[in-house]
N, C-alpha and C positions, 0 to 999 in steps of 0.2 A: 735722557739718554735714548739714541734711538739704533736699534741693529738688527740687521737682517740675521733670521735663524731658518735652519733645515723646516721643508716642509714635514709636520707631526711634532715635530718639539715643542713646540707652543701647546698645541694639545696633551702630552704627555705631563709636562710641565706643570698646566695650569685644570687638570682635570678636578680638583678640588678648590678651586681660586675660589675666595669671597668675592661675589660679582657684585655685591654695593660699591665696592672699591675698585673693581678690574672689569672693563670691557673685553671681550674676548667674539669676536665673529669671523667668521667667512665673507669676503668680498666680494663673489663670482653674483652677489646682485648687485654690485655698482657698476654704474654704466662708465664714469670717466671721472675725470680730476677734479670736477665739479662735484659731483655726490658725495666723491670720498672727502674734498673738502669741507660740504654742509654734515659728510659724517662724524667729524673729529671736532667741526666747532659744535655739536648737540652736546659731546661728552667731553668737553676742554676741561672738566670738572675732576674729573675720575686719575687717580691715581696710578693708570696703567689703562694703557692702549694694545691690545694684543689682536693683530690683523692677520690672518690668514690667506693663502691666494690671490696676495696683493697685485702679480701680474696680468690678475684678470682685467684690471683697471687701466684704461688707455691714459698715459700720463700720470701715471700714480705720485711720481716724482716731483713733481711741480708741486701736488697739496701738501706732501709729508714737508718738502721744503720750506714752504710758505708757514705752517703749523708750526713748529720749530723751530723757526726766525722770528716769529712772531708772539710766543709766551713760554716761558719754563714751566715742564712738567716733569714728571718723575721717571715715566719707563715708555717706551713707546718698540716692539716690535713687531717684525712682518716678516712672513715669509712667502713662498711661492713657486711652483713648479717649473717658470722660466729662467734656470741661474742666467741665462745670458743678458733676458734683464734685469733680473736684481743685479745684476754686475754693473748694469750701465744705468740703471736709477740710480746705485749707490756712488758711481763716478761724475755724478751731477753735484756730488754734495760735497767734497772736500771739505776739511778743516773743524774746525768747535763752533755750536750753536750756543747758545744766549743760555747760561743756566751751569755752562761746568761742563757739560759732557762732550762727548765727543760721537763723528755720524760713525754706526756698521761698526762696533767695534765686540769684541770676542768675550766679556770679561769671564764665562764661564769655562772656558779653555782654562785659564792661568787658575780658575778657581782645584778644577783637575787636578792641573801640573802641580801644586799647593797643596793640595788634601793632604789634612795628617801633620801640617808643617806650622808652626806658628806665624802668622804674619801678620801687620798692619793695614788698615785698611788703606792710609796713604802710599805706603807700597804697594797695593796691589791696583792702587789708580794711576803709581808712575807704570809698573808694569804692564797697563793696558791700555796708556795712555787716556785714562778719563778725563785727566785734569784734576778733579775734585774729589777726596773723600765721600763727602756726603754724596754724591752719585754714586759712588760703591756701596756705599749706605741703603742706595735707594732700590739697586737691583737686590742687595745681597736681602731683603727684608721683601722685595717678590717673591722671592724662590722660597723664603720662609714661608709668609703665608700662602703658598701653594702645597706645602710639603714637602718640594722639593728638596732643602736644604737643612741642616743642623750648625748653629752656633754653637764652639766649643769655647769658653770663657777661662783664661788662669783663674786661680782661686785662693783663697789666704785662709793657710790651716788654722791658723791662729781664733780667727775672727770666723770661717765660715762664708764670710762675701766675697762674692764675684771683684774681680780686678780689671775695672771694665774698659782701664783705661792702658792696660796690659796689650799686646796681640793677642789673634785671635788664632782658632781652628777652624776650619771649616769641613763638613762632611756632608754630602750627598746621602739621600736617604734610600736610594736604589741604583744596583749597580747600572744601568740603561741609562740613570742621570748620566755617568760618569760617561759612558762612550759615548752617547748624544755631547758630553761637553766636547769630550776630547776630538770629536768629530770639528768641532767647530773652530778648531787650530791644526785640522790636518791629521792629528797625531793618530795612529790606529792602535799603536800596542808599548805602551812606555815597557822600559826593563820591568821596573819593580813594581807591575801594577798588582800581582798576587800579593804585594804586601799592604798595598792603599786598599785596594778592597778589602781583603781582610781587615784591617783599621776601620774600613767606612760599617762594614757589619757591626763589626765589635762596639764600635762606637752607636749606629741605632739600636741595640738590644740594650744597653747599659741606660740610653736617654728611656727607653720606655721602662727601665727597670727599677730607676730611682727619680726621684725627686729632685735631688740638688748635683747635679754632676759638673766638673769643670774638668782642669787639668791643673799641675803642676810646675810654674818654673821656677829655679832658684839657681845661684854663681854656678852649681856642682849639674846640672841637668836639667830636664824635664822627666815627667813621670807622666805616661800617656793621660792616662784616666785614673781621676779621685771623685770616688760616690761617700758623699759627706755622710755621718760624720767620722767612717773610720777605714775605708775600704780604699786600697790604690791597688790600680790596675796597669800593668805591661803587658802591649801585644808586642809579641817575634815569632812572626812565621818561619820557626826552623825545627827542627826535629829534637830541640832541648832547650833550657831556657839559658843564656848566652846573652854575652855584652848588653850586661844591664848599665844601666848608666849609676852613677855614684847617689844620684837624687833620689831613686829608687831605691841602692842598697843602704843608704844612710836612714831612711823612711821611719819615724816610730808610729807607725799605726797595729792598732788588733788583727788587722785581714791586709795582706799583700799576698798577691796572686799574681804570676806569672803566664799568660796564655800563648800556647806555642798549640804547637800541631797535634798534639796526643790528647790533650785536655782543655781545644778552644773553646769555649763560652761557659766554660764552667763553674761555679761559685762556692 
């Protein structure tokens, strides 16, 4: 997969990346299409290509091209202070490359628009047009080992294990992810973003809280957050706690707890 992101996102993103497995540099010493090409066959190996100031590069477009039509790899992106040419690199490249993915495409946008929601990974490849799962696979497990990102997995009260084969949650680990995504589809201010953020909080203090955390679905609802093995959690950002869903008030657990406005993060 390869896609143009805001100059600094990459940096924000990947300031903790394990570099055995991720490339991560600045451009502005490449001289042309040439270097940047002998730069990407030295690390064809590496699981992540992360280019910064790629407009410094005369012709940058032609190697990222060539790189891309020429072998499948997992992540590849670039950013650059000229949007006028990353506009017109990225209009070089139309259509799907060798491997499933698709060129310049947003998937951390829909990831945004999504926070909080259960979904598939194949729906979130028709809705960003990847083509493929496993390329949703392959950025969503960048953003993981970066930090960037939290997997929120269903869970079976019964047994304890993860439902891995259930939809998923997705949550950003810092609110700066979120507008950096949502920046990347335009969006500046959704209605109900005081309720995803609140979600994306509540959701990294519960991951560093406990051990085994997933979520709940069942015919009657979801229940946000279940910290195994007896605690269910609902967030509603309102001033009481309100339209629980029936999964929750059906719930036999020792700890349910409701977090609203008067008593967020509380245990």
């Amino acid at each position: 997969m390869a896609q143009v992101a805001p100059v600094g996102a990459v940096s924000t993103i990947l300031a903790r990346t394990d570099h055995q497995q991720i490339i991560h540099t600045s451009c502005e010493h490449l001289k042309d299409s040439e270097d940047l090409g002998r730069f990407l066959e030295t690390h064809k190996e590496r699981k992540g290509l992360l280019l910064d100031e790629i407009t410094f590069v005369k012709d940058w477009d032609r190697a990222i091209k060539h790189f891309v039509d020429s072998r499948p790899f997992d992540i590849l992106i670039a950013t650059g202070s000229n949007s006028a040419d990353l506009r017109r690199g990225a209009d070089t490249m139309p259509g799907r490359f060798r491997g499933g993915g698709e060129y310049f495409l947003r998937p951390m946008g829909q990831i945004a628009l999504t926070m909080g929601s259960s979904i598939s990974l194949q729906k979130l490849a028709q809705r960003t047009q990847m083509g493929s799962h496993h390329t949703v696979q392959s950025y969503i497990e960048l953003l993981e080992d970066s930090f960037a990102l939290r997997t929120l997995h269903a869970i079976d009260l019964d047994t304890g294990a993860f439902r891995f084969e259930k939809e998923k949650k997705f949550y950003f680990t810092d609110p700066l992810m979120y507008w950096i995504a949502l920046s990347e589809i335009t969006i500046r201010c959704p209605e109900n973003y005081q309720e995803k953020m609140v979600e994306m909080v509540a959701a990294e203090h519960l991951f560093r809280a406990h051990k085994k955390l997933g979520y709940l679905a069942t015919a009657a609802g979801e229940v946000d957050f279940i910290a195994m093995p007896d605690t269910a959690i609902e967030v509603k950002w309102s001033s009481q706690a309100q339209n629980l869903s029936k999964a929750f008030q059906n719930l036999r657990l020792p700890q349910k707890t409701v977090w609203y406005q008067e008593n967020f993060l509380l245990e």
